[in-house]
C-alpha positions in Angstrom: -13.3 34.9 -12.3 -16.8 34.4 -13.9 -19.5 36.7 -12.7 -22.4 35.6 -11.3 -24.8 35.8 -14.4 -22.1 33.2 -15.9 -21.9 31.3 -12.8 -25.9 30.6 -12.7 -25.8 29.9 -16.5 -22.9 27.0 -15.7 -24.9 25.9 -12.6 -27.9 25.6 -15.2 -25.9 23.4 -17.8 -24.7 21.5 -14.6 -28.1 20.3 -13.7 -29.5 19.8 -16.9 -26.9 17.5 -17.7 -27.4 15.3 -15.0 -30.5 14.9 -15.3 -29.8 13.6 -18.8 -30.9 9.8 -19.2 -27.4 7.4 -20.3 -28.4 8.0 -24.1 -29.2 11.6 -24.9 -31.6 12.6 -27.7 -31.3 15.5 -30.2 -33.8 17.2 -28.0 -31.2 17.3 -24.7 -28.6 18.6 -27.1 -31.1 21.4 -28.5 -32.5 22.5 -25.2 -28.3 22.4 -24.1 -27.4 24.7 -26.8 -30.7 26.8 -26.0 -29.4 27.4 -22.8 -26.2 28.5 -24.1 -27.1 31.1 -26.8 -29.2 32.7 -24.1 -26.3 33.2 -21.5 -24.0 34.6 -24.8 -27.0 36.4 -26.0 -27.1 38.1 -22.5 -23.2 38.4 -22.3 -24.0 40.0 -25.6 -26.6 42.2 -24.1 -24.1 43.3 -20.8 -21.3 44.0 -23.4 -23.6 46.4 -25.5 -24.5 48.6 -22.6 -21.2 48.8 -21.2 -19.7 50.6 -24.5 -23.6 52.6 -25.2 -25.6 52.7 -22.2 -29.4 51.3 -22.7 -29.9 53.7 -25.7 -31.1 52.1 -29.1 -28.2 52.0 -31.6 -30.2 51.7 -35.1 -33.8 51.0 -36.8 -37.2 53.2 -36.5 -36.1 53.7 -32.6 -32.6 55.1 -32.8 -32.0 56.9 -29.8 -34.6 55.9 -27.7 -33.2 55.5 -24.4 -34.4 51.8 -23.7 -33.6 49.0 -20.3 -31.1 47.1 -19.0 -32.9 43.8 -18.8 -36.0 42.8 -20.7 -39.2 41.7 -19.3 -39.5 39.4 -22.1 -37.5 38.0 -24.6 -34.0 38.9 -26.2 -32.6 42.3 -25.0 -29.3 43.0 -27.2 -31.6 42.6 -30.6 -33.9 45.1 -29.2 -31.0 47.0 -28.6 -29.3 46.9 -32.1 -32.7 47.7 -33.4 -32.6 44.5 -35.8 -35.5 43.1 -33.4 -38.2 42.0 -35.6 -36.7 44.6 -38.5 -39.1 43.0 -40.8 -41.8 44.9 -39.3 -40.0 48.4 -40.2 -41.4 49.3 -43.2 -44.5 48.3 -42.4 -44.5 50.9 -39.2 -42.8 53.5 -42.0 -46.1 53.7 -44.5 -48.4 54.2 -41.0 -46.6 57.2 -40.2 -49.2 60.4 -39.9 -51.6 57.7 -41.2 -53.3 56.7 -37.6 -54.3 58.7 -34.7 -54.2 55.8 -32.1 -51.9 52.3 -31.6 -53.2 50.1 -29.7 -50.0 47.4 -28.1 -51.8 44.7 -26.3 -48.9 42.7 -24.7 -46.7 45.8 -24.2 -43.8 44.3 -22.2 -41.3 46.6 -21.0 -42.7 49.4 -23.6 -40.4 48.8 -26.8 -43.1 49.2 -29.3 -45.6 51.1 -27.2 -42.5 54.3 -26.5 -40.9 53.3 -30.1 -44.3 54.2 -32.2 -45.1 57.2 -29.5 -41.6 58.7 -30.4 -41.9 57.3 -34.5 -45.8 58.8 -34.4 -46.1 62.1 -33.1 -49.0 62.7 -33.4 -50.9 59.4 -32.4 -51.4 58.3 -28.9 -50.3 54.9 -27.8 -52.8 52.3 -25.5 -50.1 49.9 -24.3 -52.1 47.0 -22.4 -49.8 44.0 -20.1 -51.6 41.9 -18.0 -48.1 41.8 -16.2 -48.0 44.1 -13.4 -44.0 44.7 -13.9 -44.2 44.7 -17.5 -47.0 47.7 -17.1 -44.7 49.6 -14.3 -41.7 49.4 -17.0 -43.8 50.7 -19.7 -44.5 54.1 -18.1 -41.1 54.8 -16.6 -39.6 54.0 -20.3 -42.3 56.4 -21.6 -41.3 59.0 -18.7 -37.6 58.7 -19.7 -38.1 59.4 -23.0 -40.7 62.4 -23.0 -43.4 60.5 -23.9 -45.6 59.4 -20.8 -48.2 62.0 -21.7 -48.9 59.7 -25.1 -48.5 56.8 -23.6 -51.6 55.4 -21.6 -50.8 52.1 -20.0 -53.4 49.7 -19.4 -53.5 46.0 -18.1 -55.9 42.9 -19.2 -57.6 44.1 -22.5 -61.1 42.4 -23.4 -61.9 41.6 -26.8 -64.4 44.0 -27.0 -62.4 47.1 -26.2 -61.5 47.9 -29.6 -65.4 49.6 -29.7 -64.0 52.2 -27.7 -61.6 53.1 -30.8 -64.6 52.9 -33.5 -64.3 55.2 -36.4 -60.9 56.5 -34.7 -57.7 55.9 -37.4 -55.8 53.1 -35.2 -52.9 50.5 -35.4 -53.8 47.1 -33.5 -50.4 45.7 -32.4 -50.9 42.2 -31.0 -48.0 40.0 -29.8 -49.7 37.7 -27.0 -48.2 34.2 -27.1 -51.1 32.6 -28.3 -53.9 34.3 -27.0 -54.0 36.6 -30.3 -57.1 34.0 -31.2 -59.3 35.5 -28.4 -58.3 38.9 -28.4 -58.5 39.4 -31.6 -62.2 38.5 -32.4 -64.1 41.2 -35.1 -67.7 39.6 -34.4 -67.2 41.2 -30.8 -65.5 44.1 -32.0 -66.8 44.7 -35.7 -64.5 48.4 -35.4 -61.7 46.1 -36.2 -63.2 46.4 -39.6 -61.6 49.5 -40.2 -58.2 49.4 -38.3 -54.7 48.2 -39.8 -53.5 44.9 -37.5 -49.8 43.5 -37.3 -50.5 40.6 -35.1 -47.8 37.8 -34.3 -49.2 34.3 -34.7 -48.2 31.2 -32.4 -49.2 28.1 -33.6 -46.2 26.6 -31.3 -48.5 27.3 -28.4 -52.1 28.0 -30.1 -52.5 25.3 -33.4 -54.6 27.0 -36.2 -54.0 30.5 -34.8 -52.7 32.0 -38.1 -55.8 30.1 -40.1 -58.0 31.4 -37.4 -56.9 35.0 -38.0 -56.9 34.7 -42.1 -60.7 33.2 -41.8 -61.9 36.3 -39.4 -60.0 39.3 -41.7 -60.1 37.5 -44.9 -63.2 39.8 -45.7 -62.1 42.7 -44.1 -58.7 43.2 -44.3 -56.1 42.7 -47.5 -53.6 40.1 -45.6 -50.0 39.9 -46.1 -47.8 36.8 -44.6 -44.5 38.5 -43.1 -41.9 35.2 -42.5 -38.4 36.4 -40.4 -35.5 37.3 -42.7 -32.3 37.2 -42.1 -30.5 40.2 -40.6 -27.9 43.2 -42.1 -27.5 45.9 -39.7 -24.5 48.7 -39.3 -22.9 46.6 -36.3 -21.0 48.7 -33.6 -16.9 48.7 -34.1 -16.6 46.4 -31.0 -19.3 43.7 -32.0 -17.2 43.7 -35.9 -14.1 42.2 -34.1 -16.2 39.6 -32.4 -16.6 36.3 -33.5 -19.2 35.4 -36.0 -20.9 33.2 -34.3 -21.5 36.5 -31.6 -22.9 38.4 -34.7 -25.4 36.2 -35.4 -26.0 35.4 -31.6 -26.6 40.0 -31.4 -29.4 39.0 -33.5 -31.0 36.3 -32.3 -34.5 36.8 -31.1 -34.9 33.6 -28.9 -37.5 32.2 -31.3 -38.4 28.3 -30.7 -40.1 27.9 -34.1 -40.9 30.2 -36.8 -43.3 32.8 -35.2 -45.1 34.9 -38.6 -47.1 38.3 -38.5 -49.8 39.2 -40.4 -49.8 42.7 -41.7 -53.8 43.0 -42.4 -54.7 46.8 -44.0 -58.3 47.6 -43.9 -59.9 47.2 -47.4 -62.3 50.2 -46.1 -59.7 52.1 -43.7 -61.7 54.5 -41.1 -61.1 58.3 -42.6 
């Protein structure tokens, strides 16, 4: 009998297929198939937990004790610790290299408690204008003996990196867009002096990642991170499954193409 997540999923497919028009386009199909990954990708997700609990299996975060459904985005990647893996080394050569990371657009805490546990020694501003996103953030930094590291914070103003000047700090930025009006150096010339990863949507803001380059161009030495594809140690269970569930483990929901940009301060604060 199909449970009730699959049962909303089919119920889903059900009306978006009859809304279709008598000649579908590629577009129906897409959005169709969409719709479909997601509700494997959280089968995925339930399967996971059931054989691990919510504890991350590999990556920078092994071991963190994480949640059962994500405030945003794909949970079983985040899980795996393949989500956004291209970003790992980058978080490696920052280790005892920054005092302060500041995560504005938290979510549930998986960067924000991931760097607090990764960085010892630097305390983590984790800022969500979501109020449930903020409240997941400090029970995840409770449960895994972090919350005294982890300050959680909710709309953050352009200008708040000031309160950071001349402090050794991370800026991680993944907003949906509104990485164009956060991050704005003429309003907070102490960005100057920090290392950035920001994620740019030009899906949902054109000219954000042109934007960014023109602002840090003469601040920051800039380096275009694309997504790769993914080669992780699966789980014994996920090995027997089919391949088109290995690469749905991995999936990260995208729409388009979303890059970071990895900016190191050409005159890093001491």
């Amino acid at each position: 009998m199909a449970g009730p997540f699959t049962a909303r999923a089919a119920g889903l497919v059900r009306q978006m297929v009859a809304g279709w028009p008598p000649e579908p386009d590629i577009d129906h199909l897409n959005n169709l198939l969409r719709l479909a990954a997601r509700w494997r990708s959280g089968a995925l997700a339930r399967t996971y937990i059931s054989h691990h609990g919510p504890r991350i299996w590999g990556g920078p975060f092994a071991g963190m004790d994480f949640v059962e459904s994500s405030t945003e985005g794909a949970l079983i990647p985040k899980l795996l610790g393949t989500y956004e893996s291209e970003l790992h080394p980058h978080f490696a050569a920052l280790i005892g290299a920054v005092d302060d990371v500041i995560d504005v657009g938290c979510a549930e805490g998986y960067y924000a408690v991931g760097l607090a546990r990764l960085m010892p020694d630097a305390t983590v501003h984790a800022y969500d204008i979501d109020e449930k996103a903020r409240a997941a953030c400090a029970d995840l930094a409770r449960r895994n003996g972090v919350g005294d590291r982890v300050r959680v914070g909710a709309e953050f103003k352009p200008d708040g990196f000031e309160a950071f000047a001349g402090r050794r700090a991370l800026v991680l930025v993944d907003a949906e867009g509104a990485e164009v009006d956060i991050l704005q150096p003429a309003l907070s010339p102490a960005l100057g002096g920090m290392h950035v990863i920001v994620e740019t949507h030009d899906l949902y803001r054109p000219g954000a990642m042109a934007t960014l380059l023109q602002r840090f161009s003469p601040t920051h030495d800039i380096v275009r991170v694309d997504q790769q594809p993914k080669t992780f140690d699966m789980p014994d269970w996920l090995k027997s499954f089919a391949h088109l569930d290995q690469l749905l483990a991995v999936w990260e929901w995208r729409i388009r193409p979303t890059p970071w940009l990895v900016m190191t301060p050409k005159t890093p604060n001491a």
